[in-house]
C-alpha positions as CSV (number, residue, x, y, z in Angstrom):
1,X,-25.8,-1.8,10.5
2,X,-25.1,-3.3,14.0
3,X,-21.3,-4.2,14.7
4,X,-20.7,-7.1,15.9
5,X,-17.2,-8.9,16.1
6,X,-15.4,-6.2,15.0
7,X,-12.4,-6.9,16.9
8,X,-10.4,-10.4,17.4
9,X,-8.4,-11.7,20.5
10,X,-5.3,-9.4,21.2
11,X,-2.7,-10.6,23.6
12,X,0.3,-11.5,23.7
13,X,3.0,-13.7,25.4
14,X,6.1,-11.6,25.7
15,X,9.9,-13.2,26.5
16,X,12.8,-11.4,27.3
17,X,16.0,-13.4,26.1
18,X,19.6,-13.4,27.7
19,X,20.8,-11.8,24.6
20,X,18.6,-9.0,25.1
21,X,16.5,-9.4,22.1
22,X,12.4,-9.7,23.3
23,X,9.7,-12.2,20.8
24,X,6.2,-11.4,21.4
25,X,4.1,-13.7,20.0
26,X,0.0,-14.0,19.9
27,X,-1.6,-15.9,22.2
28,X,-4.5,-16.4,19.2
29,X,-3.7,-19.8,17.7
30,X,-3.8,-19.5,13.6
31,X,-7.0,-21.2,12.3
32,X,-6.8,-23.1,8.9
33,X,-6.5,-21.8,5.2
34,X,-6.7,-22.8,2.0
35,X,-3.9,-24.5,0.7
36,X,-4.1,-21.8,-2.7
37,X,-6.4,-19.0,-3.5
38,X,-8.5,-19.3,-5.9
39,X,-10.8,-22.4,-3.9
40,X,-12.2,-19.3,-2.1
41,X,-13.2,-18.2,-5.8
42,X,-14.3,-21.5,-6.4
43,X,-16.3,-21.7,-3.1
44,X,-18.5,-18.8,-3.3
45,X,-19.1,-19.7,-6.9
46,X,-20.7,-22.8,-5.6
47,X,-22.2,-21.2,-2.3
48,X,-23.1,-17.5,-3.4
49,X,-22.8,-17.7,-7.7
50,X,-25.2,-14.8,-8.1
51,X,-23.4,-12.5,-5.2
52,X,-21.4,-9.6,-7.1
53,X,-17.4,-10.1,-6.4
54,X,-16.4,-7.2,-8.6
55,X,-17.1,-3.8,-10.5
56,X,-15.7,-0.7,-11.8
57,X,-17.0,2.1,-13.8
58,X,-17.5,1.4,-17.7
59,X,-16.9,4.7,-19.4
60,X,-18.6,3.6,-23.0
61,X,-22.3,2.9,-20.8
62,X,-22.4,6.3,-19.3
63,X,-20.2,5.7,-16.1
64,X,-22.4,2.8,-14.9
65,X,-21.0,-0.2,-12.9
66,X,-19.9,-3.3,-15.3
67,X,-20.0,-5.9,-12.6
68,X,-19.1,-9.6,-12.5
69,X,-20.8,-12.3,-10.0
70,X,-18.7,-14.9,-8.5
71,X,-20.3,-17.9,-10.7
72,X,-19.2,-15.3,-14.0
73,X,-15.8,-14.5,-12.3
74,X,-14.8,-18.5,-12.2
75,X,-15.9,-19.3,-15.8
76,X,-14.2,-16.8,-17.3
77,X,-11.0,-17.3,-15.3
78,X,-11.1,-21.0,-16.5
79,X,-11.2,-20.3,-19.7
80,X,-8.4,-17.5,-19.8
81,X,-6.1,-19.7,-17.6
82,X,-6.6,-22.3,-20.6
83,X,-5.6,-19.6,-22.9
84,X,-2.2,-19.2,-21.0
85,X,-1.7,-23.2,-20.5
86,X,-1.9,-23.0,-24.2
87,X,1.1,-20.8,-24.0
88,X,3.1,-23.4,-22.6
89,X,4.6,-21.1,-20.4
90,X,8.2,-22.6,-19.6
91,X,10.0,-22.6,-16.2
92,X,10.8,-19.5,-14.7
93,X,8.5,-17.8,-17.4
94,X,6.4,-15.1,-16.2
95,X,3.2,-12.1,-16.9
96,X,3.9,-8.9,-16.5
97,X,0.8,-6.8,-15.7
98,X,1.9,-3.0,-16.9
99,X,-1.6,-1.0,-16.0
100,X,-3.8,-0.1,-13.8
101,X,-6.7,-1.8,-11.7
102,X,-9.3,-3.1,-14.1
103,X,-11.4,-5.9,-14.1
104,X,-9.5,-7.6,-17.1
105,X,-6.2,-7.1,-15.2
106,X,-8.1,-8.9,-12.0
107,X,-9.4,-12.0,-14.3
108,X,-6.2,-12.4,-15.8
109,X,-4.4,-12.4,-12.3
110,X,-6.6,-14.7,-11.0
111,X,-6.7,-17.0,-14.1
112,X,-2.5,-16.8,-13.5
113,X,-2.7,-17.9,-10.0
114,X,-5.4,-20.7,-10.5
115,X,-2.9,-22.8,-12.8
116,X,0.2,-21.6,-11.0
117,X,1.9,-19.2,-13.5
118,X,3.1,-16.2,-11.9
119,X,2.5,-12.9,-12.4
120,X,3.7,-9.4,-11.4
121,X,1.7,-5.9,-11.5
122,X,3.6,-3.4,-12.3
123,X,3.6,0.0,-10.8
124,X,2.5,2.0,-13.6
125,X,4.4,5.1,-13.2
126,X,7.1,3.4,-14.1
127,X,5.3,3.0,-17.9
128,X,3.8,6.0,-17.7
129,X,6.0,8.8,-15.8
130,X,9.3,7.8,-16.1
131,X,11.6,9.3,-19.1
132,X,14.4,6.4,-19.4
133,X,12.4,3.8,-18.3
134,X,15.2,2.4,-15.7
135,X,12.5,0.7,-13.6
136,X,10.6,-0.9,-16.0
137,X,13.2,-2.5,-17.7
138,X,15.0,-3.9,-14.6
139,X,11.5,-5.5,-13.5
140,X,11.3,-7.1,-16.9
141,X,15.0,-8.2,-16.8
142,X,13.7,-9.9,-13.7
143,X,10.6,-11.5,-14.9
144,X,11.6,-12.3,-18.3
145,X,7.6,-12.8,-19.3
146,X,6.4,-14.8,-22.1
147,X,3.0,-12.6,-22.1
148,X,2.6,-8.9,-21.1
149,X,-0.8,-7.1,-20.2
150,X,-1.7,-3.6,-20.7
151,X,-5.0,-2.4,-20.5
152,X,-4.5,0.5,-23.7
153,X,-2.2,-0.2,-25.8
154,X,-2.0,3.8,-26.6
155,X,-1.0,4.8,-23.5
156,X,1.0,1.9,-23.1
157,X,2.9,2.8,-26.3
158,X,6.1,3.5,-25.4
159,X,6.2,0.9,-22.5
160,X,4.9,-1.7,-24.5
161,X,7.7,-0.9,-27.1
162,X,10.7,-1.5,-25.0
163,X,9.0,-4.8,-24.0
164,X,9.3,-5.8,-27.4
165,X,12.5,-4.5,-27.9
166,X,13.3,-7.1,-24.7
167,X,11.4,-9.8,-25.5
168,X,10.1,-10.1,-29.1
169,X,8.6,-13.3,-28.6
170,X,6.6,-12.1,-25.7
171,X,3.1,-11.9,-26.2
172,X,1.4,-8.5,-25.9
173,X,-2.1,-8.5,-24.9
174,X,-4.6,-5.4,-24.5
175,X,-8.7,-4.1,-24.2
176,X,-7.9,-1.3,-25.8
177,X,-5.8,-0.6,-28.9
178,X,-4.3,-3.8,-29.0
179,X,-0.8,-4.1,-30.4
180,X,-0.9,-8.0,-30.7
181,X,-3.9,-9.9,-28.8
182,X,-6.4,-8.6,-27.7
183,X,-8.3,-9.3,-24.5
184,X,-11.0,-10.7,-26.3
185,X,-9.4,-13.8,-27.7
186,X,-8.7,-14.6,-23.9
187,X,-12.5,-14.6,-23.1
188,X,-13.6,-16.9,-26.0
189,X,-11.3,-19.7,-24.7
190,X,-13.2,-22.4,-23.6
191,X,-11.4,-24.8,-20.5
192,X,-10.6,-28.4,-20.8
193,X,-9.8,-30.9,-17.8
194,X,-6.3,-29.5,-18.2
195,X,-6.9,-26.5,-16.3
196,X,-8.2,-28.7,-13.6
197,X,-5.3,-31.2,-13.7
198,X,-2.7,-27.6,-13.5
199,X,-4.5,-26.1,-10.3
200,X,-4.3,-29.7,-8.7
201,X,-0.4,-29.4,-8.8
202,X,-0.3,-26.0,-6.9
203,X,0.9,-26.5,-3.4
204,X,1.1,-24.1,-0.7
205,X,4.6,-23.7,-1.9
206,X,4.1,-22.7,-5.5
207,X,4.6,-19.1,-6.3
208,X,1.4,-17.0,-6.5
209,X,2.6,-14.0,-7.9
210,X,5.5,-11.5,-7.2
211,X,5.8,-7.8,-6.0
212,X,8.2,-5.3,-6.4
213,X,9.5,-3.1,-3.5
214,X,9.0,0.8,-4.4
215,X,12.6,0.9,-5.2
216,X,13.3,3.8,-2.1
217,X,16.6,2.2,-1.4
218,X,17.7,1.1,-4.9
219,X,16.0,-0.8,-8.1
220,X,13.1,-2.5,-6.9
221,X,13.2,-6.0,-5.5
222,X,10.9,-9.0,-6.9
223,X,9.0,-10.0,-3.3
224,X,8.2,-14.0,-3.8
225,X,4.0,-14.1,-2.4
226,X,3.4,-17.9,-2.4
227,X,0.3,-19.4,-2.2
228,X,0.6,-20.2,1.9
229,X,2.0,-16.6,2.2
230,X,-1.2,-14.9,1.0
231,X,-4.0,-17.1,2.3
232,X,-2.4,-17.2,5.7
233,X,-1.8,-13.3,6.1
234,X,-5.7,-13.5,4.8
235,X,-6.9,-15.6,7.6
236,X,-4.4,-13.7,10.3
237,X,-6.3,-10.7,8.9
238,X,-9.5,-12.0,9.1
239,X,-8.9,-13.6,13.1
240,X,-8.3,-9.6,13.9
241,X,-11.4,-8.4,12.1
242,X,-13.5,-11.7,12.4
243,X,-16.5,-9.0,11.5
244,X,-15.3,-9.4,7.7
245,X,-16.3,-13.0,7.9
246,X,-19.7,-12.4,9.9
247,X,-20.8,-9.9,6.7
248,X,-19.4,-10.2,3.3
249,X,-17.8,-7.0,3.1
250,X,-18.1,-4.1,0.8
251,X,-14.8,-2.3,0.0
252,X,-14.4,1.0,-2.5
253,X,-10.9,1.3,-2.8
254,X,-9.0,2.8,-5.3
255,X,-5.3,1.3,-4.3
256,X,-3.0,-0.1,-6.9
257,X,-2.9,-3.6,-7.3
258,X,1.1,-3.6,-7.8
259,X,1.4,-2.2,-4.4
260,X,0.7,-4.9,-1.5
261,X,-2.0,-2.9,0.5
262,X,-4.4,-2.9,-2.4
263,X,-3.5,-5.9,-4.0
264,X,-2.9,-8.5,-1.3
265,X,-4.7,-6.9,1.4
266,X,-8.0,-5.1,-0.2
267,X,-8.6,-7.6,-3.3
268,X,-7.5,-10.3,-1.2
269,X,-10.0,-9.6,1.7
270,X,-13.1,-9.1,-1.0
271,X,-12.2,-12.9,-2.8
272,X,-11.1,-14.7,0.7
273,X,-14.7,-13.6,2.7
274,X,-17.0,-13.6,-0.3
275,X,-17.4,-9.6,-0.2
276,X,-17.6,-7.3,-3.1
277,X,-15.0,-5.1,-4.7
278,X,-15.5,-1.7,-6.4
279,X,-12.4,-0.1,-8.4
280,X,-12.5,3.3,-7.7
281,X,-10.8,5.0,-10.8
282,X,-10.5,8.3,-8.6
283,X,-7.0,9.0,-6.6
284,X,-6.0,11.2,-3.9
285,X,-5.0,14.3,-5.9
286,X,-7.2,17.2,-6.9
287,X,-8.3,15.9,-10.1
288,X,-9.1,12.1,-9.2
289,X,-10.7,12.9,-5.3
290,X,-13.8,14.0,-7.3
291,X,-14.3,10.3,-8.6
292,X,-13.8,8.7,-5.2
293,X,-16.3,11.1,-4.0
294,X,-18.8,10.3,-6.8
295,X,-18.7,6.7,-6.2
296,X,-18.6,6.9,-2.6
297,X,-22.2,8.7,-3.1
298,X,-23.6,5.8,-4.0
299,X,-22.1,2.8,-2.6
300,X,-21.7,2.5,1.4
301,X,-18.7,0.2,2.2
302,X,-18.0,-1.7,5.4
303,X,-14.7,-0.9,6.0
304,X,-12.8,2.0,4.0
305,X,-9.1,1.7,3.2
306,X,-6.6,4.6,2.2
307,X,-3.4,6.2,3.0
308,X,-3.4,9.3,4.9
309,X,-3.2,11.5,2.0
310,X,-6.8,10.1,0.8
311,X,-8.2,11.0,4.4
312,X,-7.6,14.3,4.3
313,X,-8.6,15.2,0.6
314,X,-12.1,12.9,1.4
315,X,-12.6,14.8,5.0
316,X,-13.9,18.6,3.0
317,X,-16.3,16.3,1.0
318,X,-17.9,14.8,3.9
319,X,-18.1,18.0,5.7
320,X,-19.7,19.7,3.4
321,X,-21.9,17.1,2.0
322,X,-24.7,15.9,4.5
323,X,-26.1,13.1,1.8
324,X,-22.3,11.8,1.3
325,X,-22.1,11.7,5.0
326,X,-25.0,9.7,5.5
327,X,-24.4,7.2,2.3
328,X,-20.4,6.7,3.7
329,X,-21.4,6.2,6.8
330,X,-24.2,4.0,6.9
331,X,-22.4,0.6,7.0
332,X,-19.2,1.3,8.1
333,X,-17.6,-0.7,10.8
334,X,-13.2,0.7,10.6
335,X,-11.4,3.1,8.7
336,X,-7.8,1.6,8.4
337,X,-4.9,3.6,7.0
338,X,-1.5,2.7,6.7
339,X,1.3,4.1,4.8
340,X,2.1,6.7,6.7
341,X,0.8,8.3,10.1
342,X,-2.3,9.6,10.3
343,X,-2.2,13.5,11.1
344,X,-4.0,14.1,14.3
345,X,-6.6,16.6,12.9
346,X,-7.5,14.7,10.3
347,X,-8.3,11.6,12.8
348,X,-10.2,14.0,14.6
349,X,-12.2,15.0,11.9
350,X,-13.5,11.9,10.9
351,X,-14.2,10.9,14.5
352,X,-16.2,14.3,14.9
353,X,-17.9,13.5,11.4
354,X,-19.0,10.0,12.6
355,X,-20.1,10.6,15.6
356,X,-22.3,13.5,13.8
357,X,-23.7,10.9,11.5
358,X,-24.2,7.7,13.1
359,X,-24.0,8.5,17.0
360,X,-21.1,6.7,17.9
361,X,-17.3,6.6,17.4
362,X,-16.1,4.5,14.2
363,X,-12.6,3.6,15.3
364,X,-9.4,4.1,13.3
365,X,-7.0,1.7,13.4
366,X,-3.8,0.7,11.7
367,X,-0.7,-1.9,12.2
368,X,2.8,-2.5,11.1
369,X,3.8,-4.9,7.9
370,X,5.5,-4.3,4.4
371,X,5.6,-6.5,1.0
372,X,7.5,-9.0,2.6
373,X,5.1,-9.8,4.9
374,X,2.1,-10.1,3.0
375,X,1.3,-7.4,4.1
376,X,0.0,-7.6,7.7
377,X,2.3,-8.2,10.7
378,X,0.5,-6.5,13.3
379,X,-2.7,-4.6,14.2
380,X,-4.3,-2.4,16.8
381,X,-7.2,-4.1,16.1
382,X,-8.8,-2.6,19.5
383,X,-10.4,0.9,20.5
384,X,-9.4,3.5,21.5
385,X,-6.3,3.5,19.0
386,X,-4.4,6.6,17.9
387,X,-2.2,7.5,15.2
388,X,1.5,5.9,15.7
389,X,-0.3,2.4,17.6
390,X,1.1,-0.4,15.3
391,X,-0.7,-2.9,17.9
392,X,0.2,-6.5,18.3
393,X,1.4,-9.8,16.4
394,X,-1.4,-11.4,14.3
395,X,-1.9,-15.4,15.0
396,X,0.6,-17.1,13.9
397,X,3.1,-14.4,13.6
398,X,6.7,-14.2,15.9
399,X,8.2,-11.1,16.3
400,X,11.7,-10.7,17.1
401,X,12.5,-6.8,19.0
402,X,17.0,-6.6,18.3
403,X,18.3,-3.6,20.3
404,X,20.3,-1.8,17.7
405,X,21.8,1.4,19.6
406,X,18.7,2.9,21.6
407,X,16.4,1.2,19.4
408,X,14.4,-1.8,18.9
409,X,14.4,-3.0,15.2
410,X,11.6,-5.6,14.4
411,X,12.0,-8.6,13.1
412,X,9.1,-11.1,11.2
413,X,8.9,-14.9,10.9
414,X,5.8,-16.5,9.9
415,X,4.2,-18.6,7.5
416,X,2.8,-15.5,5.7
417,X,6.5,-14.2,5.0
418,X,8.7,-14.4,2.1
419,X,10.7,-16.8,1.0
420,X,12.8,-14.3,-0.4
421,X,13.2,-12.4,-3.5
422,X,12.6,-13.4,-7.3
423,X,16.0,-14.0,-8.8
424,X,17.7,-12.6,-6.0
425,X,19.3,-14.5,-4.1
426,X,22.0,-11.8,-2.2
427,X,19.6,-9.9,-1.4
428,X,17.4,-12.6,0.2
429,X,20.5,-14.0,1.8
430,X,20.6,-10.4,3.5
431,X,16.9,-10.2,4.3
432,X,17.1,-12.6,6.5
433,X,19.0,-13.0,10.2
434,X,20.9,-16.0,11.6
435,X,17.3,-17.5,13.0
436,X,15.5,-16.8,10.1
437,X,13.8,-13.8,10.9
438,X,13.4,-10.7,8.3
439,X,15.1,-8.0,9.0
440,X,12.4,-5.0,8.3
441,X,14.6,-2.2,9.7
442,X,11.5,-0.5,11.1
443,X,12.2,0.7,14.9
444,X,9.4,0.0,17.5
445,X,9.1,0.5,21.2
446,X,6.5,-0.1,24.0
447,X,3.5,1.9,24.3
448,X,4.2,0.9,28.0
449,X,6.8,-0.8,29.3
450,X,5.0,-2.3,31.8
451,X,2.6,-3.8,30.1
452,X,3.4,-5.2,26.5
453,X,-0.4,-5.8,25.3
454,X,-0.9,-1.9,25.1
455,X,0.9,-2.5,22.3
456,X,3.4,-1.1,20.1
457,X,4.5,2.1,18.5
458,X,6.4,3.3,15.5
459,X,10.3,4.9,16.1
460,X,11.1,5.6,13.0
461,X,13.2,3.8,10.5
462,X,16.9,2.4,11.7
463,X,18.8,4.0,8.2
464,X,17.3,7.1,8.2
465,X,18.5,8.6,11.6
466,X,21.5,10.6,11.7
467,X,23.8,12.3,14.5
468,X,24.2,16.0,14.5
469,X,27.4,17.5,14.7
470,X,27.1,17.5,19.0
471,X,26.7,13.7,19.1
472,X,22.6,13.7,19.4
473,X,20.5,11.1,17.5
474,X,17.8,12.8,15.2
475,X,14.3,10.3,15.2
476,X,13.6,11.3,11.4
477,X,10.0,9.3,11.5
478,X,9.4,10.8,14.3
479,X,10.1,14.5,13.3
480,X,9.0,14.0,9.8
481,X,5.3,12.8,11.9
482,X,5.6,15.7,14.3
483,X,6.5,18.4,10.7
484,X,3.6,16.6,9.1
485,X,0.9,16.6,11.0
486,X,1.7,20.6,11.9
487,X,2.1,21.7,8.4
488,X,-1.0,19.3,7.3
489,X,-2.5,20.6,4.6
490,X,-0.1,23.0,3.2
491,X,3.0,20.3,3.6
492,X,2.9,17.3,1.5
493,X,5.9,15.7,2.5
494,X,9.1,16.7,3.8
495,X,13.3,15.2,4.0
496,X,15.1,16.4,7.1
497,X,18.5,16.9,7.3
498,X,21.7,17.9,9.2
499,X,23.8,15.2,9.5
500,X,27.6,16.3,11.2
501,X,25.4,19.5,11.4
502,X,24.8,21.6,14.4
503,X,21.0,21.9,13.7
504,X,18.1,20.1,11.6
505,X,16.6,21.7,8.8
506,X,13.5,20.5,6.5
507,X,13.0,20.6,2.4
508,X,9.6,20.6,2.5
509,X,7.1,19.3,-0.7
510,X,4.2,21.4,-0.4
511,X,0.7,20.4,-1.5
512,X,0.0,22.8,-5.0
513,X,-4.4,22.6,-4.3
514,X,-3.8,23.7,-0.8
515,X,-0.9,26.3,-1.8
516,X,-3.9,28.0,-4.0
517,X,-6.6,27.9,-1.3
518,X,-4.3,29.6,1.3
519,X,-3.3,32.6,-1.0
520,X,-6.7,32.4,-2.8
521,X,-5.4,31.8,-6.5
522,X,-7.0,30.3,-9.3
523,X,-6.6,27.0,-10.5
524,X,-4.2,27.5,-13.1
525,X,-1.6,30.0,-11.5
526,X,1.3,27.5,-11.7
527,X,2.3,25.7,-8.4
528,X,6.1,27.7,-8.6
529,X,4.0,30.6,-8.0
530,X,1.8,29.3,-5.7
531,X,4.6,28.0,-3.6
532,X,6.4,31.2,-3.8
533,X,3.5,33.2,-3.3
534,X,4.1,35.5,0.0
535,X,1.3,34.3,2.1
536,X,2.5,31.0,1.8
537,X,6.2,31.6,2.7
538,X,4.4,33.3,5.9
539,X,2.8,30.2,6.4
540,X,5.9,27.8,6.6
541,X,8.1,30.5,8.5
542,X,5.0,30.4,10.7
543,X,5.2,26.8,10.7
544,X,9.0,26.8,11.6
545,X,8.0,29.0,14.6
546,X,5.4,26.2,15.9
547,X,7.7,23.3,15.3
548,X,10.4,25.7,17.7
549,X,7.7,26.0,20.5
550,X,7.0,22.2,20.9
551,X,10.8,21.4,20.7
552,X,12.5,20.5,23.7
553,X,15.7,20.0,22.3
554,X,17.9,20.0,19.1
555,X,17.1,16.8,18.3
556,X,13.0,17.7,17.3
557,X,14.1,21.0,16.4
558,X,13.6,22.0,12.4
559,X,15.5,25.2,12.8
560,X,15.3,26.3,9.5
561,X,13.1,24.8,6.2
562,X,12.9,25.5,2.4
563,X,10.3,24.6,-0.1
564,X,11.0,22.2,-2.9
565,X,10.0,24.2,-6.2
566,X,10.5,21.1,-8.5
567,X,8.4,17.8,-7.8
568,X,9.9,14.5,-6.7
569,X,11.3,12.8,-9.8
570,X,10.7,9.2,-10.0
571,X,13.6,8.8,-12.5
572,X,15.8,10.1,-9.7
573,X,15.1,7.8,-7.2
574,X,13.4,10.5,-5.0
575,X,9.9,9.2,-4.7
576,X,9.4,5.5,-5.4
577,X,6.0,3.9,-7.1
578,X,3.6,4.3,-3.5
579,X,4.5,7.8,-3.3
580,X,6.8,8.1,-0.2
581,X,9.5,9.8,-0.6
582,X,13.8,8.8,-0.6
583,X,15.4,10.8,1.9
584,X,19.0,9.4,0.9
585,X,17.9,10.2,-3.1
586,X,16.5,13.4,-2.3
587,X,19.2,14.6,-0.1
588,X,21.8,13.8,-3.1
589,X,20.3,15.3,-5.9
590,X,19.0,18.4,-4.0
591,X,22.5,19.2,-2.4
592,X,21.8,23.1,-3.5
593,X,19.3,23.4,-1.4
594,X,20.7,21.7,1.9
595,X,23.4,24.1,1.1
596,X,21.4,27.2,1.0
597,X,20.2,25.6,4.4
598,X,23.4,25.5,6.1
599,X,25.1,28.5,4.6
């Protein structure tokens, strides 16, 4: 495939107030949208009805794809979204979505949106991991949903039970070991000019759908995503990468729809330029890598989305596969990651692997947003990137840079941001600043300060620095990049502390698969004795020694680290739904350790 229009305008206008805060602000002017979502499903069922919009493995026909066309997507959304009118869904009356991508979870979302009920994914861990259950019953406090979705009911047991327990006169509907409807009695509902009377009342206003924060300072918030919020951040999107809209693209992504990244930025992309989506059922961990593999055998994407975790458990597999190479490779214009930074050697890795394959460089590129925002805020939508560029505003987007201390906190305000929060309204109060701007608490400076369209780069979050005991500011995002990207693949994740303390120290999280391949163990020695194991204690006092060399001060100096023996527990608080880990949690509920540092 030949790229063309990869990349979109990126500059800037840049003005420095008296007050000292600085708004950048795209010199791109924001082309239109739709007023609500679903007319992009609509319009490719008129333009493109036999062009497949989505698939995902079907288990019962020997793993092949069960795929639906756009023209199939639209009718059967029409008649599920009569279903739910049917319901008589009342004011403030919501669905809760409990499972996992699926293509039922993706018609019933749709159908949701297209007569202006909304709806809320639901992490699933918080079904499926968690012991009490804290999370999922706040969420459903929140929503208070007349009808609740999960896939399999089995699985979905216990979740689906305190549901009922909460609302008894919800509606439980499932594919799969139904406990009340099942999915079925959705699909033979045929429309009526009602469903076409509720979609013309949507406005850009109406609420679309709503997602939850991960919960890393607290219980999860209910993020409002109207109808203008999402098709705007779809079309800033799109004005950076005007490629998607030159070729429908072809994503294979495996990210959850309850988390932003997959569900407004992935799924959205696929419906908004008439592309087609493939569920991957696989994951980023040692068992689920294998199924991302698999499908990324046989279908060649455009662009592929991940975090970097995902990266660097797909980077092996191409390297060793010359036929995966070529097959991944083949039609790919970007990688994107976001989520965390990128480790250097993984980035390049797949540069080296690319360049092997196709003969030229496929660039990497990432940007800056969160739930609030829809998610996109800013790209480096430009080559020549490299991990840590967050880039520039997208159209339509003001950015507000606050100098809090030594830092510059940024600041969002554009039609594809929040309202506020579902049923919230102190903590949207506190969101937002006296101008209106959110507040993300992300700290960014200048690439360079003397020019501003180089772009800009991530310094760590506001909260999470601390002062030792001498007076000096520790950069946690920073440091936590730096111990990252050294320890990458042996350490997972890692919480720095040493606050009023005269040095920084690490609890490091360390990756079980890798643990085994360093001290070649098999499979099912447990991960306490892989973590324990003495070649792998060499490796982090090794790793302790490298972090020393490249300091230049106490401030990026892990003097000392320990390895966590027990996983992050979500009941805790330690790791919220994306994966990413709660410093402030972790540090409280692992004070032993931090002891054993400093003692």
């Amino acid at each position: 495939m030949v790229q063309t229009n990869i990349f979109g305008p990126a500059t800037t206008r840049k003005t420095v107030r008296p007050d000292g805060a600085i708004l950048l602000q795209a010199e791109q002017p924001l082309g239109c949208c739709p007023e609500k979502l679903t007319e992009k499903l609509a319009y490719w069922a008129r333009h493109t009805p036999v062009a497949l919009f989505i698939a995902r493995r079907n288990p019962a026909q020997a793993g092949d794809w069960q795929t639906l066309t756009y023209a199939d997507t639209l009718r059967i959304v029409e008649g599920i979204a009569q279903y739910l009118l049917d319901q008589q869904f009342g004011e403030g009356e919501t669905i809760a979505i409990l499972s996992e991508n699926s293509l039922e979870h993706a018609l019933l979302a749709l159908a949701a949106m297209h007569v202006g009920i909304p709806y809320a994914p639901i992490s699933p861990p918080y079904s499926l991991l968690s012991d009490d259950m804290g999370k999922l019953r706040h969420t459903l406090r929140v929503l208070t949903p007349k009808l609740i979705f999960a896939q399999n009911g089995q699985p979905y047991a216990r979740a689906l039970a305190v549901a009922r327990e909460l609302f008894p006169e919800a509606r439980i509907v499932s594919v799969e070991n139904p406990v009340d409807v099942h999915f079925d009695k959705l699909l033979a509902t045929q429309p009526t000019e009602v469903v076409a009377e509720a979609h013309a009342r949507i406005t850009a206003d109406s609420v679309a759908k709503i997602l939850f924060t991960s919960g890393s300072t607290g219980m999860p918030k209910g993020v409002i995503n109207t109808q203008r919020m999402w098709c705007t951040n779809l079309q800033q999107i799109t004005q950076a990468f005007p490629g998607l809209a030159v070729t429908p693209p072809v994503f294979v992504d495996w990210l959850p729809w309850n988390h932003t990244f997959g569900g407004n930025h992935n799924m959205g992309l696929t419906l908004y330029n008439g592309g087609t989506l493939y569920i991957d059922e696989g994951k980023p961990t040692p068992s689920g890598i294998e199924a991302t593999a698999q499908n990324l055998r046989e279908i060649s994407p455009t662009a592929y989305f991940n975090v970097p975790k995902g990266f660097e458990m797909l980077v092996p597999y191409l390297e060793k596969e010359p036929e995966l190479r070529a097959t991944f490779f083949k039609n790919l214009q970007f990688f994107f990651y976001a989520g965390a930074s990128l480790a250097q050697p993984i980035w390049n890795r797949l540069e080296a692997l690319a360049l092997e394959t196709t003969g030229r460089v496929i660039p990497i590129i990432t940007g800056l947003g969160c739930t609030e925002s829809g998610p996109s805020a800013l790209f480096a939508n430009w080559p020549g990137s490299f991990s840590g560029l967050l880039g520039l505003p997208v159209a339509g987007m003001n950015v507000k840079l606050v100098p809090d201390g030594t830092k510059l906190e940024i600041r969002f305000k554009a039609p594809n941001v929040t309202p506020g929060y579902w049923r919230n309204p102190e903590a949207t109060h506190n969101a937002f600043d006296e101008e209106g701007y959110y507040k993300t608490g992300d700290a960014v400076r200048f690439l360079d300060e003397s020019d501003h369209n180089r772009g800009l780069v991530f310094d760590g979050r506001i909260a999470e620095d601390f002062k030792l005991s001498t007076g000096t500011w520790v950069n946690v995002g920073v440091l936590k990049a730096t111990v990252l990207r050294e320890g990458s693949p042996i350490v997972q994740d890692v919480v720095l502390a040493g606050l009023d303390k005269e040095f920084v120290s690490a609890i490091l999280f360390l990756n079980p698969y890798a643990c085994r391949t360093l001290a070649n163990l098999p499979d099912d020695v447990p991960n306490h004795d892989a973590f324990t194991h003495p070649t792998v204690q060499q490796y982090v006092d090794q790793l302790v020694e490298r972090l020393g060399q490249h300091a230049t001060g106490s401030a990026n100096r892990v003097a000392k680290a320990i390895v966590a023996l027990e996983p992050p527990s979500i009941d805790l608080g330690e790791i919220t739904d994306k994966g990413s880990l709660n410093q402030r949690a972790v540090l409280q509920h692992r004070a032993g350790l931090v002891d054993r540092l400093y003692g």
